[in-house]
C-alpha positions in Angstrom: -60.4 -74.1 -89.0 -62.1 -75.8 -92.0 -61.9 -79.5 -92.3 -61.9 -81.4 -95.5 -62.7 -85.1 -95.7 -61.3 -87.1 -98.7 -62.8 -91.1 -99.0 -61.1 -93.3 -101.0 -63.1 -96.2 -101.6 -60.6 -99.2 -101.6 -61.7 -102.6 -103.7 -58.9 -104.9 -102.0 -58.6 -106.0 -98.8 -56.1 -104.7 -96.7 -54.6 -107.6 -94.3 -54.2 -105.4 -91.4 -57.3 -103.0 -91.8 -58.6 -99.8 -93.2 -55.9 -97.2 -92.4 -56.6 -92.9 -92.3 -54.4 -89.9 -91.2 -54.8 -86.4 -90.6 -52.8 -83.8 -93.0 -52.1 -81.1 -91.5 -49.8 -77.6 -91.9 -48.0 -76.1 -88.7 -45.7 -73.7 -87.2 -46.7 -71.1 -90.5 -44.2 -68.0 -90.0 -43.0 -65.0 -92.3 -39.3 -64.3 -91.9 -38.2 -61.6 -93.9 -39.4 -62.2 -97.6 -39.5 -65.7 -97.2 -42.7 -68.0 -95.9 -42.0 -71.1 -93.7 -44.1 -73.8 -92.4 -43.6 -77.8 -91.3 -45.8 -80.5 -93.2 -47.3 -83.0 -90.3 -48.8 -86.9 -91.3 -50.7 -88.3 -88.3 -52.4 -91.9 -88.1 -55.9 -91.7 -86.7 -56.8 -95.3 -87.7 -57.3 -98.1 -85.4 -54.2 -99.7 -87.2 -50.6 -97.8 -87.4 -49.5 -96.6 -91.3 -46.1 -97.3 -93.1 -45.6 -94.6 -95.7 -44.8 -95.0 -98.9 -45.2 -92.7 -101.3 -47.3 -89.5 -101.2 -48.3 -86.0 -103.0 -48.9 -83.1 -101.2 -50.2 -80.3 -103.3 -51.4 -77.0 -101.8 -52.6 -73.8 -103.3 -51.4 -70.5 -102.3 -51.5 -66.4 -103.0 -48.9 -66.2 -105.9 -49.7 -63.0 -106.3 -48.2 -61.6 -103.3 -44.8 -63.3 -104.5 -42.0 -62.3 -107.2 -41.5 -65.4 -109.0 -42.1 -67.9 -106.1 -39.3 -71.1 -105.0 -40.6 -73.7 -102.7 -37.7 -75.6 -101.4 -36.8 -78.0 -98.5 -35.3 -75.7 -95.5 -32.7 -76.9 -93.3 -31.0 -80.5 -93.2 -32.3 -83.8 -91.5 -32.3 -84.7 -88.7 -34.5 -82.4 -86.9 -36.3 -80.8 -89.3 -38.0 -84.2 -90.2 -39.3 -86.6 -87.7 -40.2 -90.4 -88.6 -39.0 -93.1 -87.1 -38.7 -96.7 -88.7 -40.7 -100.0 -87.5 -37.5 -101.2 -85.6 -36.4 -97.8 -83.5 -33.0 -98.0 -82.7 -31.3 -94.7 -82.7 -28.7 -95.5 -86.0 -32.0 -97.0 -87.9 -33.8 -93.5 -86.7 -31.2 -91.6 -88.0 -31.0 -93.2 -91.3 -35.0 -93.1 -91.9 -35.1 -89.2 -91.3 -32.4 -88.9 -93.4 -33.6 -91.0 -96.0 -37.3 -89.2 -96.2 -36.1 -85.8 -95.8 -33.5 -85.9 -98.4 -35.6 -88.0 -101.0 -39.0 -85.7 -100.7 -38.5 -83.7 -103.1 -39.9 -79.9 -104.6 -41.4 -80.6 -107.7 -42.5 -77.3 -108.8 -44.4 -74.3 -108.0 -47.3 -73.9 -110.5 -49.1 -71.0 -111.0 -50.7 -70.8 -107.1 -50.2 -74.4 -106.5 -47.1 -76.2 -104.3 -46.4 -79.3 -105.0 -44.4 -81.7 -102.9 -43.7 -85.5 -103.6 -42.3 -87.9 -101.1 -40.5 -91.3 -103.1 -41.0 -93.5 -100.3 -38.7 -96.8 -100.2 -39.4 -100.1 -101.8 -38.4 -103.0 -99.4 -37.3 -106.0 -100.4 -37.7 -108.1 -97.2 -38.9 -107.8 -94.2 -35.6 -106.7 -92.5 -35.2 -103.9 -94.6 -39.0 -102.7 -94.1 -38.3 -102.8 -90.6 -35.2 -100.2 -91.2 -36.4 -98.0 -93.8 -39.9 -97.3 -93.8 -41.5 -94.6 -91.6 -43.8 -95.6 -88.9 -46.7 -93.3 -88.2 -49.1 -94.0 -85.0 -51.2 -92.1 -83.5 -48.8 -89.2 -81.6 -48.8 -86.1 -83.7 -45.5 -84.6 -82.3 -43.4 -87.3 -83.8 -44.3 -87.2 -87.7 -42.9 -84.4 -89.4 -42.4 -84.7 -92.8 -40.2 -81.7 -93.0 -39.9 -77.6 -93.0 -40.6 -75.8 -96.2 -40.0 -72.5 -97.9 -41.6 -70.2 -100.3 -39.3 -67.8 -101.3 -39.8 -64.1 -102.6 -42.8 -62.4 -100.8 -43.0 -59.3 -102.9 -46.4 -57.6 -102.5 -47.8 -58.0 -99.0 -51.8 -57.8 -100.1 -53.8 -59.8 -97.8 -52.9 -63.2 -96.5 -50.6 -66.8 -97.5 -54.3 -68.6 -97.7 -52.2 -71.7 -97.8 -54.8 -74.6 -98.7 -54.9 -78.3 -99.6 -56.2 -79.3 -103.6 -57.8 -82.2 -102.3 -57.8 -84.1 -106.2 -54.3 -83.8 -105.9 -53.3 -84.7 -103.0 -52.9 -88.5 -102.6 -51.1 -90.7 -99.5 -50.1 -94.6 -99.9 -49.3 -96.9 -97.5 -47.5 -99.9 -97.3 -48.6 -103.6 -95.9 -45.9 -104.7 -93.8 -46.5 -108.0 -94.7 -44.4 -109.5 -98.2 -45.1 -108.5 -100.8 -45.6 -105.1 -98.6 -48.2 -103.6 -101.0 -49.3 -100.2 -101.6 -52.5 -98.6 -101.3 -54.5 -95.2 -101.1 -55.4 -93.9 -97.2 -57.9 -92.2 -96.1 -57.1 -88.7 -96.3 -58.4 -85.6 -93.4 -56.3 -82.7 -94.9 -57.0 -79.5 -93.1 -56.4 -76.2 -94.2 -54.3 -74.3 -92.0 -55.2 -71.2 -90.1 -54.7 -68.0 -92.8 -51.3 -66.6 -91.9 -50.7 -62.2 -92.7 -47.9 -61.2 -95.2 -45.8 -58.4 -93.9 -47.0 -55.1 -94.0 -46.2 -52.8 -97.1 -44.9 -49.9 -96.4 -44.2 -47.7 -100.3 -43.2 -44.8 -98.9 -41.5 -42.6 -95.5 -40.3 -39.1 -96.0 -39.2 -36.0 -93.4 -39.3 -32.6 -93.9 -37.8 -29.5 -92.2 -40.2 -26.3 -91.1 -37.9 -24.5 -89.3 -37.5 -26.2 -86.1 -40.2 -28.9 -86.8 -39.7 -31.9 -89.1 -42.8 -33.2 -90.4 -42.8 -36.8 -90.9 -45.4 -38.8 -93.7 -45.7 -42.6 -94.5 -47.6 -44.4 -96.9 -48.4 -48.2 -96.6 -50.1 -50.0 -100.1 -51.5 -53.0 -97.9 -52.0 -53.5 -94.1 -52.5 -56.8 -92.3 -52.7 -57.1 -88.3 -51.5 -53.6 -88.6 -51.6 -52.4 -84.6 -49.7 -49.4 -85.6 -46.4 -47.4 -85.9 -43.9 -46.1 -83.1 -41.8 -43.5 -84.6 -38.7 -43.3 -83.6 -35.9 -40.4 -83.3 -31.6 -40.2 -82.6 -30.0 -37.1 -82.4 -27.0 -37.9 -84.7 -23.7 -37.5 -82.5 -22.1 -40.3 -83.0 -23.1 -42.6 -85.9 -21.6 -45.7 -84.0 -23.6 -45.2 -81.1 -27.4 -44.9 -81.8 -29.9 -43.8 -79.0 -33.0 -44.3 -80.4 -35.7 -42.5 -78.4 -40.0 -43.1 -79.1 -41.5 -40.3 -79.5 -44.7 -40.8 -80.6 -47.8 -43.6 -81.5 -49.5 -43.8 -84.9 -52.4 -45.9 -84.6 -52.5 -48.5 -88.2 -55.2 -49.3 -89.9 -55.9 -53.2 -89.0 -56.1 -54.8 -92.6 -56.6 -53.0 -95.9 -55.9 -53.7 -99.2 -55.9 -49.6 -100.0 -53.2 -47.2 -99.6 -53.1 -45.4 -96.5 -50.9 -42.0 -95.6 -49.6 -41.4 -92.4 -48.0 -38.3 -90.5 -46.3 -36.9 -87.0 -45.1 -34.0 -86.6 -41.6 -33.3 -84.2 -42.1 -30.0 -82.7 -39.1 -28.2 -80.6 -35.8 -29.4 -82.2 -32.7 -27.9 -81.8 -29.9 -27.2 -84.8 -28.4 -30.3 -85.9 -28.9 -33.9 -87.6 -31.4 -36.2 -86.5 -32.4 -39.6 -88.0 -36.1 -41.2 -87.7 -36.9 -44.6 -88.1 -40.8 -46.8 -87.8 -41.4 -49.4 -85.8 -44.3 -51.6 -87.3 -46.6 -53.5 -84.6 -48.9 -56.1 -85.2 -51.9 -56.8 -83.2 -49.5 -59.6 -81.8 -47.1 -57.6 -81.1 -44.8 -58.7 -83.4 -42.3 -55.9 -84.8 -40.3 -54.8 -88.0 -38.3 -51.6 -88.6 -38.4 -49.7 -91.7 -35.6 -47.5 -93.0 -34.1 -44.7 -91.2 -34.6 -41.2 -93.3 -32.3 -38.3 -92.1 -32.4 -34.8 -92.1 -30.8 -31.4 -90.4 -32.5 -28.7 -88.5 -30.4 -25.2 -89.5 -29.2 -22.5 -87.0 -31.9 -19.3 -88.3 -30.5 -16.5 -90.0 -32.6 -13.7 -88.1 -34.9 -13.1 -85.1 -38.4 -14.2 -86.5 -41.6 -13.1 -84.4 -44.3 -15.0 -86.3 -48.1 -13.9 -86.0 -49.9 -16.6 -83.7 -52.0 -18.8 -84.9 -55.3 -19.3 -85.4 -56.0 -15.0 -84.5 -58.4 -14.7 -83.4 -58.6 -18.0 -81.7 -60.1 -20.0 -78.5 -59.5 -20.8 -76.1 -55.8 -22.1 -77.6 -53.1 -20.3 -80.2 -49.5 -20.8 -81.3 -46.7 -18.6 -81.4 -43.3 -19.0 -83.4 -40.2 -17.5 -83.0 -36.5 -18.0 -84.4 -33.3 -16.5 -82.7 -29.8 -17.0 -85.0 -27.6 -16.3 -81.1 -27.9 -18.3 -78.3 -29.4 -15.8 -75.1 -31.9 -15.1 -72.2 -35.0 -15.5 -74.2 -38.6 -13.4 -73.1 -42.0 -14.0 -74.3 -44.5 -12.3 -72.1 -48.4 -11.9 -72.7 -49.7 -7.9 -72.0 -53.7 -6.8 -71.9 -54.5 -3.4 -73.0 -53.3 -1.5 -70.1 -50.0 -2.6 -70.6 -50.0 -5.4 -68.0 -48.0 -8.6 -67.9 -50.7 -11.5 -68.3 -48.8 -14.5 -68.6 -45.2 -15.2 -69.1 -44.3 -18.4 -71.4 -40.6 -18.5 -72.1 -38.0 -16.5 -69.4 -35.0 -18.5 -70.1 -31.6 -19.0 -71.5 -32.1 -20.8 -75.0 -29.9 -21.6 -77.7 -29.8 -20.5 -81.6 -32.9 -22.1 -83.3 -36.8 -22.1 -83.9 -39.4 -22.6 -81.3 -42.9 -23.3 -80.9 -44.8 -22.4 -77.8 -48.8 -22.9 -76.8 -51.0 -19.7 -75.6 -53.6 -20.9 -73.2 -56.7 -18.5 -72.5 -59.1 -20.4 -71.2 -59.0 -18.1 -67.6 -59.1 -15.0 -69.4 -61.4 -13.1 -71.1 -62.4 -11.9 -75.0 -60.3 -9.4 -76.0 -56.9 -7.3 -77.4 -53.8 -9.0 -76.0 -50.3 -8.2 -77.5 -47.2 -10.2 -77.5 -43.6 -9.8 -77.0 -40.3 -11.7 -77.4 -37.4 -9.6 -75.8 -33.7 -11.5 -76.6 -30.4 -10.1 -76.7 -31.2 -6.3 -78.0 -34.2 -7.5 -80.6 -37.6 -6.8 -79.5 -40.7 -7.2 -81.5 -44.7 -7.1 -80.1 -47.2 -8.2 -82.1 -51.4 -8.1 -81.6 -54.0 -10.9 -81.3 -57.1 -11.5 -80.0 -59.4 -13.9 -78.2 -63.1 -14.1 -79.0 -65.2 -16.9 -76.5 
């Protein structure tokens, strides 16, 4: 985490001693297309500091953002945590309110955020006590309030939030009469670089007979663990069982396009909807859109040549059947004798995919055959080691 040390040289003297702070950003987190984090003020002087008025101004990656709001982001109390010299609970109340509601979101300029803070102006001491914030040395207790940036557009690297040190300036008050104000000593520390979402431009299915074939594109990656895919057989829309059925490793971070595919081998006739699930290295999740297809009933019994012929030691064979029945497909050598047996079932109207092992037999001439119903069909292939 870098540290950056700002040292304001101060010509008067300060009653009650020279008086620093730390600046620092927590709690950074992307929720949906909007950016949140919580601005913290923390004494780290020998002598406690009253606030008075201050500008935070931070720079940012604009790009990433469709015209950009930073506002304030929920209501005080609790989301801004001071609490005045004299700490009774109705004077706590009333500062919090009083500092959250009066900082106020100047503008966001270019890839800079700017936040101003009016603090009060006592008149006497009684009314210092009440109204001014109190900052000691106890981090937990001084947050100045939770922030939003609004309208994350184009998820290309990183938030790179960071402090513009010229810029930003902290005063405190004496809290002696005439309670004067002057420049602290400033420790603002840029916070730990938070990812954007990532992008995902495109996610597509298509239908090979009883195979859908599944591709994704993403224009930018960041903490990109990978992609479960995700299937329902559509039954009943109201009641979705999502099942995983596959693991698409991502690509980290990138700032390139990167294409993505699965193929779902071995579906039956009907509608079926796919969805993504996005992980990030921390496990965190988001789901993209769901894209739907259907998987039609064949029109003919299909014997496809396997594939790759000749092949080793592995090959494919493809078959479609338009009536449900008892489905054979049987292996033979040249002598007419039955090798291996891979389907001897019942199965129902649809396409199917089935794997050919070798790797026990030897090179040679084998044939083929798929007996359903009264359609039978051999076909020839061969196996060179």
């Amino acid at each position: 985490m870098k540290k950056i040390f700002i040292l304001i040289v101060i010509f008067s003297v300060i009653s009650y001693g020279q008086v620093s702070a730390d600046l620092t950003i927590e709690n950074q987190e992307v929720v949906g297309t909007d950016f949140l984090f919580d601005l913290f003020l923390t004494s780290t002087g020998t002598n406690d500091l009253y606030l008075g008025n201050a500008d935070f101004v931070l720079t940012f990656d604009a790009f990433n953002f469709n015209s950009p709001v930073l506002s304030k982001e929920g209501t005080a109390p609790g989301f801004c945590s001071f609490v005045p010299t004299n700490q009774s609970d109705f004077n706590t109340l009333i500062t919090q309110m009083n500092y959250f509601n009066s900082t106020a979101v100047e503008e966001v300029s270019s890839n800079q955020l700017v936040i101003s803070l009016n603090g009060p102006t006592p008149s006497d001491t009684a009314a210092f006590n009440s109204s001014v914030a109190w900052i000691d040395n106890s981090p937990s207790t001084h947050r100045l309030g939770k922030f939003k940036v609004s309208g994350i557009d184009i998820s290309s690297g990183n938030m790179n939030l960071q402090w513009v040190i010229a810029s930003t300036l902290v005063f405190t008050l004496d809290p002696n009469p005439p309670f004067q104000s002057t420049e602290i000593t400033i420790n603002a520390i840029d916070p730990a670089n938070v990812p954007l979402p990532v992008e995902l431009t495109n996610f597509m299915a298509n239908v090979i007979d009883n195979k859908v074939e599944l591709k994704w594109e993403t224009k930018t990656e960041v903490n990109n663990y990978g992609f479960e895919v995700e299937r329902y057989f559509v039954v009943n829309a109201e009641n979705k069982d999502w099942q995983k059925i596959g693991f698409v490793e991502g690509n980290g971070n990138s700032n390139s396009p990167k294409e993505y595919s699965l193929v779902d081998k071995n579906l039956k006739c009907g509608d079926y909807s796919y969805r993504l699930k996005q992980v990030d290295t921390d496990g965190q999740f988001e789901y993209s859109s769901e894209v739907f297809v259907s998987v039609e009933i064949p029109t003919d019994y299909v014997l496809k040549q396997n594939y790759p012929n000749p092949f080793n030691p592995t090959t494919t064979i493809e078959f479609s059947i338009p009536e449900d029945g008892l489905v054979r497909l049987v292996v033979f050598n040249l002598l007419g004798e039955q090798i291996r047996a891979l389907v001897n079932e019942q199965r129902r109207a649809g396409s199917y995919t089935e794997l050919f092992d070798a790797s026990s037999l030897n090179s040679g001439i084998y044939f083929y055959e798929l007996r359903v119903n009264n359609f039978i069909v051999t076909k020839k292939m061969q196996l060179i080691k």
